[in-house]
C-alpha positions in Angstrom: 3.1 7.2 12.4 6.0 7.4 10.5 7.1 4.3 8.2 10.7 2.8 8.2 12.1 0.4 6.3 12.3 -2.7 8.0 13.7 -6.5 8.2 10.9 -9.0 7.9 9.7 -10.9 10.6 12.9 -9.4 12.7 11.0 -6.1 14.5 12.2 -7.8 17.9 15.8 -7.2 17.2 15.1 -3.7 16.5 17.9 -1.5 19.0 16.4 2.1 17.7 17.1 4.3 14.7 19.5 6.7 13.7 19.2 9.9 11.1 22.1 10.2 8.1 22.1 13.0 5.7 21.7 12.1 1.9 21.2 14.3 -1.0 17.7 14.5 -0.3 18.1 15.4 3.3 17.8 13.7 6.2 16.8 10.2 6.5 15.5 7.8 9.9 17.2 4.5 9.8 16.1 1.3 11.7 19.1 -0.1 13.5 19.0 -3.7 14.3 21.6 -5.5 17.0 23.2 -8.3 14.9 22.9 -10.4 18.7 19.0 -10.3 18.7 19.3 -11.2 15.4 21.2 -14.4 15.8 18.8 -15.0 18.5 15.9 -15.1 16.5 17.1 -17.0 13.6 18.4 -19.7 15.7 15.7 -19.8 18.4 12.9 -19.5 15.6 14.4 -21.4 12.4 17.0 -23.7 14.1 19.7 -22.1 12.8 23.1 -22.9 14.1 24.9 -19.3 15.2 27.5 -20.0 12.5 24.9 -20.4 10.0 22.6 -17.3 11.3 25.5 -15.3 10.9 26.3 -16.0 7.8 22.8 -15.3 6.6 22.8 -11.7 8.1 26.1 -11.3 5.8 24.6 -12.5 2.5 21.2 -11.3 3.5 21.2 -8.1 5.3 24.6 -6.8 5.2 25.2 -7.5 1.3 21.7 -6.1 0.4 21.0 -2.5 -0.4 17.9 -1.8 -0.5 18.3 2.2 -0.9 19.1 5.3 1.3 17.1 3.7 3.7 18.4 0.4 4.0 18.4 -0.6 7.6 21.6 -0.6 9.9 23.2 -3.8 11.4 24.8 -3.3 14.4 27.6 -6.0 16.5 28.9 -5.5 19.4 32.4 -4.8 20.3 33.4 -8.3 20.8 33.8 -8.4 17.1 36.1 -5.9 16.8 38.3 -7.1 19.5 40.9 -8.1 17.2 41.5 -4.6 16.2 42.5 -2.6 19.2 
């Protein structure tokens, strides 16, 4: 079995994984849905959703963690402002 890196404790928001060519070759990405993610934090920690998505910001989306660092992915309804 072939390991990914992953988000802690946030497998259940896992949408599937993607390949991207680096320098290397090609690497397998974990995708995540930024949704499930909210989901979890609030459901499980009692986060607010304001507060759950800041934390993916600071947390996930400002945090390399190499050519493998995992994808976060929001839905549409975020980018409604930009049609």
């Amino acid at each position: 079995m072939r390991k990914f890196l992953s988000l802690d404790s946030l497998e259940d928001a896992v949408i599937g994984h993607c390949h991207t060519w680096r320098e290397t070759g090609i690497e397998t990405i974990l995708v995540y849905s930024a949704e499930q993610i909210v989901e979890i934090l609030t459901d499980r920690d009692g986060m607010t959703v304001e507060d759950a998505e800041e934390w993916i910001s600071v947390n996930i989306e400002g945090a390399y963690m190499g050519p493998t660092t995992p994808i976060v992915v929001w839905a549409m309804r975020e980018w409604d402002d930009y049609e």
